[in-house]
C-alpha positions as CSV (number, residue, x, y, z in Angstrom):
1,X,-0.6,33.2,5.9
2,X,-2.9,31.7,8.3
3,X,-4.3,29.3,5.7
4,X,-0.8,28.1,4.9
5,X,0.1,27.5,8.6
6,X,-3.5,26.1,9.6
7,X,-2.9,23.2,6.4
8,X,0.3,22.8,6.7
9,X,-0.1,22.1,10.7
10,X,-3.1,19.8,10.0
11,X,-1.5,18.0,7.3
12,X,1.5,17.3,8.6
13,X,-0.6,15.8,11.9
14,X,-2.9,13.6,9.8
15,X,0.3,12.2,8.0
16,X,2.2,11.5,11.4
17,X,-1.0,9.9,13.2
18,X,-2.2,8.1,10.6
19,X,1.3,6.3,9.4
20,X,1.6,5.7,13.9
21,X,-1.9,4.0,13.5
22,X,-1.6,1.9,10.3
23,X,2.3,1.8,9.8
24,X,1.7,3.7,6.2
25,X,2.8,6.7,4.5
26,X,-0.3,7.9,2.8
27,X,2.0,10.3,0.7
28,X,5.0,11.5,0.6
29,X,6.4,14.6,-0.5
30,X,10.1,13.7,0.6
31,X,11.6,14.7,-2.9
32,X,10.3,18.1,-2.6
33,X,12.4,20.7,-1.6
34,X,11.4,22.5,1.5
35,X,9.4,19.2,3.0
36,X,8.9,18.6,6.8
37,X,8.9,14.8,7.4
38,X,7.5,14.0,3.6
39,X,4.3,15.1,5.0
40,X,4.1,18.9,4.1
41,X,6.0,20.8,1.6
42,X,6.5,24.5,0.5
43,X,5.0,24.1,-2.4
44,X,1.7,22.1,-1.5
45,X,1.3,24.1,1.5
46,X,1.4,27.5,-0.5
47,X,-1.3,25.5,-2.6
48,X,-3.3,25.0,0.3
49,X,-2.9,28.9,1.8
50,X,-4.7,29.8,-2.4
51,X,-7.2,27.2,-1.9
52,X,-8.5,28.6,1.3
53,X,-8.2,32.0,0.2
54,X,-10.4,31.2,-3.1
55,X,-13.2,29.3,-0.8
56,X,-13.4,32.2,1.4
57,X,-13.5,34.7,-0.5
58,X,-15.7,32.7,-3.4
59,X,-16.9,29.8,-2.4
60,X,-18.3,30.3,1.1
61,X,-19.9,33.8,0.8
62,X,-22.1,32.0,-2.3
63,X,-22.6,29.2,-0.2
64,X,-24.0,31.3,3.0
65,X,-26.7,32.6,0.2
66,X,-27.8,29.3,-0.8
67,X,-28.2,27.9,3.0
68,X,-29.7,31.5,4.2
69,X,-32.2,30.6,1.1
70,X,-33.4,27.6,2.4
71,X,-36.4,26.6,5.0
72,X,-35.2,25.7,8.4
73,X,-36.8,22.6,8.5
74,X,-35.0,21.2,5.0
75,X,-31.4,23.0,6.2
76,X,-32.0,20.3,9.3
77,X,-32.7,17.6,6.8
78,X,-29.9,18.7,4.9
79,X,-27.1,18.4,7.6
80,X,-28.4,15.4,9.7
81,X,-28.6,13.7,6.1
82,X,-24.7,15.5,5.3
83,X,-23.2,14.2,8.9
84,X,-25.0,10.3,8.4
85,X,-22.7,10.1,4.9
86,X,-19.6,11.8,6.8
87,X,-20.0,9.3,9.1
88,X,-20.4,6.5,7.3
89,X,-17.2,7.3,4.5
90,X,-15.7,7.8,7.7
91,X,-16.2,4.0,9.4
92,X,-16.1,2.4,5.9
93,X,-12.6,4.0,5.1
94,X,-11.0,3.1,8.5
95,X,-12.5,-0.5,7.9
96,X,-10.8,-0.3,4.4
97,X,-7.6,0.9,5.9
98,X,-7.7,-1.9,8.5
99,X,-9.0,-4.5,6.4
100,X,-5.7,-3.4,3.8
101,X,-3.2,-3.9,6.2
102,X,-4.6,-7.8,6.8
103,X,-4.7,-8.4,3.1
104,X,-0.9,-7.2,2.4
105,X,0.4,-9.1,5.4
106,X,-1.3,-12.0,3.8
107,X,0.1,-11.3,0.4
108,X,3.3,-10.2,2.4
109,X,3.8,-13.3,3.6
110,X,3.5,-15.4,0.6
111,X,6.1,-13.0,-1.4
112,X,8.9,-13.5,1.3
113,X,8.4,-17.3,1.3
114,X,8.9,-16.6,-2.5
115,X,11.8,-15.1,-2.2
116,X,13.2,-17.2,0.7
117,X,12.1,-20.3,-1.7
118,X,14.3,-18.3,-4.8
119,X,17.4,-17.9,-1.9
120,X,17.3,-21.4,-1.4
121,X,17.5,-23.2,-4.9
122,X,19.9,-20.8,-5.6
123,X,22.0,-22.2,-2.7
124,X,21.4,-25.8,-3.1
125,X,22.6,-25.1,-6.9
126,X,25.8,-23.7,-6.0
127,X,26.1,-26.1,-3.4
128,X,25.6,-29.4,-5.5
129,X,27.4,-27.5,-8.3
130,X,30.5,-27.6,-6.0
131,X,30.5,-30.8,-4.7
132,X,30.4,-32.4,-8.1
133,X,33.3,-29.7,-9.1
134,X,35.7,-30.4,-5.8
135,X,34.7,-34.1,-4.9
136,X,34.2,-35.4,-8.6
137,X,36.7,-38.4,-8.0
138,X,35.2,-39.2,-4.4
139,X,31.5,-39.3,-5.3
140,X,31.6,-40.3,-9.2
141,X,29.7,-43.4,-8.2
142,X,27.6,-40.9,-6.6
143,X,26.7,-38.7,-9.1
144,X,23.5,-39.9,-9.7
145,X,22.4,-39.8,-6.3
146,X,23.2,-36.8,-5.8
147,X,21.4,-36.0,-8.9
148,X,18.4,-37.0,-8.0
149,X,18.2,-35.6,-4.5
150,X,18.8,-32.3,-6.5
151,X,15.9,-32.9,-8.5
152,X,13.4,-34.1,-5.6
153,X,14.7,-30.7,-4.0
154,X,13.9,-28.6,-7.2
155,X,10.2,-30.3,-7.4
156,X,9.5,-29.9,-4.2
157,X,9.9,-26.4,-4.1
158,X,8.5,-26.0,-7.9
159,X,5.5,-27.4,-6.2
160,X,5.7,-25.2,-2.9
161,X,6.2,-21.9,-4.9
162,X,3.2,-22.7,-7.5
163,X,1.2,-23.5,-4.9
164,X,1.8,-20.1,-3.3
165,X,1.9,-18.2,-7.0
166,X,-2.2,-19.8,-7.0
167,X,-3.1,-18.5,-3.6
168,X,-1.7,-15.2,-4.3
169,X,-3.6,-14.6,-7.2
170,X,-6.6,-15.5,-5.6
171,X,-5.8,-12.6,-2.9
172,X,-5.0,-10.1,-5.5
173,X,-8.2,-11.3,-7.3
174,X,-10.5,-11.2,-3.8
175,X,-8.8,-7.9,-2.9
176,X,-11.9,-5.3,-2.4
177,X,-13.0,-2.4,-4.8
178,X,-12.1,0.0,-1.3
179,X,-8.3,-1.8,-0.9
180,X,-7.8,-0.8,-4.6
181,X,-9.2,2.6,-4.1
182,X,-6.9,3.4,-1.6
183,X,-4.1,2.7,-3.5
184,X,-4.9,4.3,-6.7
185,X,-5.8,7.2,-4.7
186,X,-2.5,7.3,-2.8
187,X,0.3,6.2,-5.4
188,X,2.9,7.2,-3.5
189,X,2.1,4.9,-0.5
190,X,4.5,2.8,1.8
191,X,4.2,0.7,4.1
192,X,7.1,-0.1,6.8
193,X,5.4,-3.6,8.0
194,X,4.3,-5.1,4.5
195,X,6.4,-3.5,1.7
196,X,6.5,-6.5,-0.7
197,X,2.8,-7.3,0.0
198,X,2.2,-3.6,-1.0
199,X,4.4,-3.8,-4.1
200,X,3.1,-6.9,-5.5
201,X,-0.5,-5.2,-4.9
202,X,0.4,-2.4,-7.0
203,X,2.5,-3.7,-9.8
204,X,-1.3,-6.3,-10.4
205,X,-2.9,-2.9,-10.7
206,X,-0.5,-1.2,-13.0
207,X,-0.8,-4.6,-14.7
208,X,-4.4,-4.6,-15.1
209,X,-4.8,-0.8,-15.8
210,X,-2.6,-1.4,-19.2
């Protein structure tokens, strides 16, 4: 019972601080019944309470034989050597986590003007679609004016949105082997700043991984 409240507590912490730090849900158990937040559930956190109880009672007393084995001088070696690689997975995965959040606002950016490009040649469609439908009598000297105003629109943004389909590949191609690590590692990840950045990310992942 005190495993299952120590995990739970910690993992529900380490989900709150770290989605106040980087504005992401690492995971998210939401669609579990029983769930605090989407950061702990009954069922993970019962998982958890086994866990502990295995590496207590099987793990660690095999493990106090092995370090009570060793020469003082090596067990020193051993733990300077074990806190240097904490400490370094640590900084390089808050780097990664940092460094992310820059690439999908990048890649963020160029989706929305994407979208806002798809909004708009929708609209001037409709809208040139309608004037030739109500004012045909007025402008049918016109036409072809209007025509080809509509076509120097449709280019121009053809040429705007390929230009911006070429520099995000080239972001999804520069992204780093520790960006993609952390988001094969965390599938169910969201991210309240840069959800279509994330989402493009992912689906040139599952796109690659086929």
């Amino acid at each position: 019972m005190g495993s299952v409240l120590l995990t739970s507590a910690l993992e529900w912490l380490t989900g709150l601080v770290l989605e106040k730090l980087f504005a992401n849900k690492w995971w998210d158990y939401s669609d579990k019944p029983y769930n605090v937040n989407g950061y702990i559930c009954l069922t993970f956190s019962i998982i958890w309470g086994v866990a502990c109880v295995f590496v207590i009672r099987i793990i660690h007393p095999t493990v106090v034989v092995l370090v009570g084995a060793l020469p003082l001088a090596l067990g020193w070696v051993l733990l300077i050597a074990a806190v240097i690689i904490f400490a370094s997975d640590f900084t390089a995965t808050v780097f990664a986590v940092i460094g992310l959040n820059k690439h999908l606002e990048q890649l963020q950016g160029i989706a929305k003007r994407l979208k806002d490009i798809s909004d708009e040649l929708g609209e001037n469609i409709t809208e040139y679609t309608l004037n030739v439908m109500e004012k045909n009598e007025q402008i049918k000297g016109k036409v072809e004016e209007y025509k080809q105003d509509a076509e120097v629109k449709m280019e121009t943004y053809r040429l705007e949105a390929q230009e911006l389909l070429n520099n995000q590949k080239d972001l999804l191609a520069k992204s780093r082997a520790a960006h993609k690590r952390l988001v094969r590692a965390f599938p169910k990840l969201s991210s309240k700043r840069f959800e279509l950045g994330l989402n493009r990310m992912k689906d040139e992942l599952l796109k690659r991984s086929k």
